[in-house]
C-alpha positions in Angstrom: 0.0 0.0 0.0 1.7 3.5 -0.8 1.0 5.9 2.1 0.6 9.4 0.0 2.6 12.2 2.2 0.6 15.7 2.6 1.9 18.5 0.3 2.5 22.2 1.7 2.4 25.7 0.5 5.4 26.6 2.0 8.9 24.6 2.5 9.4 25.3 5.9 6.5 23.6 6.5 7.1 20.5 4.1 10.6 20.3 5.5 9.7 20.2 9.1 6.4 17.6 8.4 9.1 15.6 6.3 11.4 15.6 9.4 8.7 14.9 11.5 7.7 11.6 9.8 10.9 10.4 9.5 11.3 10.6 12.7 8.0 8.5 13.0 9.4 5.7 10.6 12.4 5.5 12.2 10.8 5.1 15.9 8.7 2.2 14.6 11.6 0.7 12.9 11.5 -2.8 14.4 8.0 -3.6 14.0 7.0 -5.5 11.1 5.8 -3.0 7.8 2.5 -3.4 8.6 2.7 -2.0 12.2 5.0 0.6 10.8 2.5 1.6 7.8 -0.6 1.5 10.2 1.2 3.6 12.8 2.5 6.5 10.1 -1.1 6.3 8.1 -2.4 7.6 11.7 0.3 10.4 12.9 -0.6 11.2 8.8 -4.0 11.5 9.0 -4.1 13.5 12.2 -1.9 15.9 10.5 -4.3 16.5 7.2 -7.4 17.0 9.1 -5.8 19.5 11.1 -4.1 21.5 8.6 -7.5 21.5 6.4 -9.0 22.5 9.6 -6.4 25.2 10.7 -9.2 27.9 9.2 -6.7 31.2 8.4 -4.1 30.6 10.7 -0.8 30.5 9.1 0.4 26.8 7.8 3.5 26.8 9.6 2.4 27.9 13.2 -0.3 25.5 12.6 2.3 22.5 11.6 3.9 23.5 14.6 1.1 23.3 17.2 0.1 20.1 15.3 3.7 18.6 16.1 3.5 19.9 19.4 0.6 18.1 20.4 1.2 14.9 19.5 5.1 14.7 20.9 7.7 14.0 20.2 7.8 10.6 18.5 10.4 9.0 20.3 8.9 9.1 23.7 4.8 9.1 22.2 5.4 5.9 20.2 8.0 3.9 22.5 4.9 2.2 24.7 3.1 1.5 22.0 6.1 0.1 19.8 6.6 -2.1 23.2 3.1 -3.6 23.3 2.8 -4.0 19.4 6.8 -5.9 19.5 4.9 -7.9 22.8 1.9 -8.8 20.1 4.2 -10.3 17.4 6.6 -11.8 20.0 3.3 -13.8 21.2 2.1 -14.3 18.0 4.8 -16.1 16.3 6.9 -17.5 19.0 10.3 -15.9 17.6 13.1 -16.1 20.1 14.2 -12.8 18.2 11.1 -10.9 18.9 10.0 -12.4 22.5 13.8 -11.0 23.5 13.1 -7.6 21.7 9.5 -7.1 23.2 10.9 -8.2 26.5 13.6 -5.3 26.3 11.4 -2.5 25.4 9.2 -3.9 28.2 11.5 -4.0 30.2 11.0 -0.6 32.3 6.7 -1.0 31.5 6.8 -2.9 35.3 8.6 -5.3 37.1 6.9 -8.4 35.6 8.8 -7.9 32.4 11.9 -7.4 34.5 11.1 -11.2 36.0 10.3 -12.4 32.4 13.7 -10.9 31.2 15.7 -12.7 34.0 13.6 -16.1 33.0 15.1 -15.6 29.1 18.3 -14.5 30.3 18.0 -18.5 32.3 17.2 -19.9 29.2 20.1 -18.3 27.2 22.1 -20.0 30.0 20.5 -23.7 29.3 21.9 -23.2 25.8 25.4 -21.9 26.9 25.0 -25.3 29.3 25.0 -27.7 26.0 28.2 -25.7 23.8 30.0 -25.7 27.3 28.9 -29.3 28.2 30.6 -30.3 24.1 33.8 -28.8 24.7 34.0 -29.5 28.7 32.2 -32.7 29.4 34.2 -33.8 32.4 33.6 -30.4 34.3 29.8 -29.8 33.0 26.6 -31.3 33.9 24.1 -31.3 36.9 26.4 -31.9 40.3 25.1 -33.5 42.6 26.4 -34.6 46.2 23.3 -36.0 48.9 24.6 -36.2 51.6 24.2 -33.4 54.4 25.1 -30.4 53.6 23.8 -31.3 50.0 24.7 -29.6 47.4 23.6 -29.0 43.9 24.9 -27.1 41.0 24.1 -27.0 37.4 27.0 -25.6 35.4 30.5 -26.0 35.4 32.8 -27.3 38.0 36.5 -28.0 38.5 37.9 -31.2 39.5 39.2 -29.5 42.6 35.4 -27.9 43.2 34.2 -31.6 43.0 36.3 -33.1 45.1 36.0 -30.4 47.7 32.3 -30.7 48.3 31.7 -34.2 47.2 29.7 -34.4 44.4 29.2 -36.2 41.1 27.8 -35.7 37.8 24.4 -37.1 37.5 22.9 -37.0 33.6 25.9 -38.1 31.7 25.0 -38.5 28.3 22.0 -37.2 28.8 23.0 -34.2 30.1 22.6 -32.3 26.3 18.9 -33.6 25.7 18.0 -32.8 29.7 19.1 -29.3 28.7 17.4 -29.1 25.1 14.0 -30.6 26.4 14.7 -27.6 29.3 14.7 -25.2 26.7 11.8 -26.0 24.5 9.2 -26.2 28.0 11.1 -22.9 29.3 10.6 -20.6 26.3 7.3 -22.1 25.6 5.6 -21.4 28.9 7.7 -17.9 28.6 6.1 -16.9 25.9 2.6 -18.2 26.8 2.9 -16.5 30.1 3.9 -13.3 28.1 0.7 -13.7 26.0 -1.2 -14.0 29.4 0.1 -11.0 30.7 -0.6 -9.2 27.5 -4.5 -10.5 27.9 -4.4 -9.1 31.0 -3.1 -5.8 30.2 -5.8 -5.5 27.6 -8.6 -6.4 29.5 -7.4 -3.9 32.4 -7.1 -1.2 29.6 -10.1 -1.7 28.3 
């Protein structure tokens, strides 16, 4: 769909609207083109009606109260870039988008914080498997029963092990443990990020 841009009398005025909605594209960069095309069609369409609606007042003072009014698009658009990113990241399941919804979340309340820290766990699972190839001896799940008991799930020295008693528990299984970790971690992640979007919606509305 070609979005047609609003033509002025006077370049000032086309220069600073020009400005102005690159500004807009530029803020909604990391949504998808529809988002972005939805989200420029409206700043655009506020902007028409009230130039055709500015009576005699001179184009340029109206362009600028215009502007004025709706913000600066940097700060105007940046919760609802967040809940639109949150949208598709629930939508499609896309590590790539749950982690970018998640960061411009991320100061929207200190659930997202608490989701973030859950994805930064997962990342770790999958640093668990490329550390478990090229260390096997010294990764896994370390266990030791006995009182005190300990358990750790990383890496540990021979000299850590020996120390505290413990031995490695999964073995060979150790990678798939980790990989079946994964999957039921960033699935229920990303279901309990559409939940929380539900809820936002419903408490909106």
């Amino acid at each position: 769909m070609r979005i047609e841009d609003i033509k002025f009398e006077q370049k000032a005025s086309q220069r600073i609207y020009n400005d102005y909605m690159k500004r807009v594209r530029k803020a909604t960069a990391s949504l998808s083109k529809m988002n972005q095309d939805d989200i420029y069609m409206e700043f655009n369409s506020h902007i028409f009606e009230a130039i055709q609606h500015r009576n005699n007042a001179n184009e340029l003072d109206s362009l600028l109260d215009i502007i004025e009014k709706l913000g600066f698009p940097e700060e105007v658009l940046k919760p609802l870039v967040a809940d639109k990113k949150l949208e598709q990241a629930t939508r499609t399941f896309n590590p790539v988008h749950v982690f970018k919804a998640l960061i411009l979340n991320f100061t929207n309340g200190i659930s997202y914080i608490f989701f973030f820290v859950l994805y930064l766990f997962l990342f770790g699972f999958v640093f668990l498997i490329f550390a478990k190839i090229f260390n096997p001896d010294l990764v896994g799940l370390h266990i030791k029963s006995e009182s005190p008991s300990v358990f750790v799930l990383g890496i540990m020295n021979p000299e850590s092990k020996t120390q505290y008693g413990t031995h490695e528990v999964l073995g060979n299984w150790f990678i798939p443990a980790m990989l079946l970790a994964i999957l039921v971690f960033y699935f229920l992640i990303t279901l309990l990020l559409k939940l929380k979007k539900s809820i936002n919606q419903k408490s909106s509305s």
